[in-house]
N, C-alpha and C positions, 0 to 999 in steps of 0.2 A: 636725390640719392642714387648712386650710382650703381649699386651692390648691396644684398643685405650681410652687414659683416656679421662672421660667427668669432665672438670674443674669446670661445675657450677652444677654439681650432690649435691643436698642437704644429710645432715647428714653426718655420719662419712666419712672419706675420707684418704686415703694412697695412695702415688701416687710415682711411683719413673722418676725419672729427665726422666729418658732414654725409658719411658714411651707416653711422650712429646713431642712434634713437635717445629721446633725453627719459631718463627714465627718476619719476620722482621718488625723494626720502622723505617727503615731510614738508611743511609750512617752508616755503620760500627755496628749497635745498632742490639741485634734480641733478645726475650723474649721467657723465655716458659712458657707458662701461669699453676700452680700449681693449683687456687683455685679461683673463683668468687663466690660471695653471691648477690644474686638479692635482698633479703632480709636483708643485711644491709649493703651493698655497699662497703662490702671489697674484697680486691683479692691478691691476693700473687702472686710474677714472679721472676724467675731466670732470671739476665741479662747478658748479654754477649756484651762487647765492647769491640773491636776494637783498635787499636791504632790510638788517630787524634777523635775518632767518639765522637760526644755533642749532645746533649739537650738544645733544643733552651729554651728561656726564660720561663718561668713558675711561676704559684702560686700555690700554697697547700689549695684546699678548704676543703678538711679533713686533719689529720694526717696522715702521715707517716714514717716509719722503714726502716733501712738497714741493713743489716750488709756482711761486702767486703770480700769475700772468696779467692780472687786472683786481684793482681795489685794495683790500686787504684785510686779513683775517684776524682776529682778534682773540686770545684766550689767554688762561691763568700764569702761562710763564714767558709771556710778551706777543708784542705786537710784530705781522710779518707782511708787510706793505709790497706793491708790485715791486718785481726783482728780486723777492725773496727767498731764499732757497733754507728749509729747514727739515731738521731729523728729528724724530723722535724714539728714543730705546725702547725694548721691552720694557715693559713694567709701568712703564709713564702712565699717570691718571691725569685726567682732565674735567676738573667742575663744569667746563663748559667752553665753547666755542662760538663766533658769532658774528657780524660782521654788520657796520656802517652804511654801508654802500655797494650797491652791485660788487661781487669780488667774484672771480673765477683763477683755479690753478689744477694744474697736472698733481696730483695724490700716486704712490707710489708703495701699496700695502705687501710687507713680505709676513702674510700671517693672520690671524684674525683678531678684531678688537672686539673687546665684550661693553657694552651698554649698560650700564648701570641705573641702579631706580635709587630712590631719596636714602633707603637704607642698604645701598651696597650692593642689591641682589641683583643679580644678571639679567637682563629685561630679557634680553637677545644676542645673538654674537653676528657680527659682522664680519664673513669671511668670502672665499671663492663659492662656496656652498650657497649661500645666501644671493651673492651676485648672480651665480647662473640663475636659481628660482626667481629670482626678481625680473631679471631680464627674458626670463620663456614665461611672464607674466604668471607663476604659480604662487606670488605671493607678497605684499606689499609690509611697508613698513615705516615707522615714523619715527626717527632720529632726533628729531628737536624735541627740545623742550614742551613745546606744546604737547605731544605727542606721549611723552613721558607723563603728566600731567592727565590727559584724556585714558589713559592705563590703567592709574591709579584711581581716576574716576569710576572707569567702570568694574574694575575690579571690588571698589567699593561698594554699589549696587549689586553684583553679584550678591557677595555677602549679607547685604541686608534681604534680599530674599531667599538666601539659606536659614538666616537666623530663626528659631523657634520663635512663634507667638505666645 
């Protein structure tokens, strides 16, 4: 590594990948964060998945880009194999995303997406806000499915030791 890049440094910006720190989301998932804007709530990420590794459910409250450098990502409204170049609107939900085989592409976020749990409700939002805290290490998080699931566990327990005897 040649420099430590700062991703949410305003104005021009040249960053190379290897420059980067990989920074994990979860079961098999790790990002290296390229570029955040505090100032209009875009950020760009190299992903790197796993094989087996998902994304639990989700909505697009901005738009977002992809395009699949290696393997390919698999979710509810098709498959996007290397070379793939895909959009998604505001508004877009997603059951789920997830992938076969090592897959890695450039993500391209104008806005933040919100994480949903089994009934709808907002686990979390993934946005610029969350990227910088993730990447000044103030705070982690788990995107996949497993992750979602391990929430609901504990959230569980919780509850059974509030419950009256």
């Amino acid at each position: 590594m040649s420099q430590k890049h700062d991703a949410g440094k305003p104005g021009d910006l040249i960053v190379n990948i290897n420059d980067t720190e990989p920074l994990m989301l979860g079961t098999g998932t790790s990002i290296r964060l390229l570029r955040y804007s505090a100032e209009t709530g875009d950020w760009v990420l190299f992903v790197e998945m796993e094989p087996g590794a998902t994304f639990a459910p989700h909505w697009h409250l901005g738009p977002g880009e992809y395009f699949v450098t290696k393997g390919e990502l698999i979710y509810d409204v098709g498959s996007a194999p290397q070379g793939t170049y895909g959009y998604e609107p505001i508004g877009s939900r997603h059951s789920e995303a997830h992938c076969k085989e090592r897959t890695e592409y450039l993500f391209m976020g104008h806005g933040a997406v919100a994480f949903t749990g089994e009934e709808g409700e907002i686990r979390f939002v993934f946005n610029h806000e969350f990227l910088r805290d993730l990447s000044e290490g103030k705070m982690t998080n788990d995107i996949s499915n497993e992750g979602a699931a391990k929430e609901k566990a504990a959230q569980g327990e919780a509850g059974r030791e509030r419950a009256p005897a």
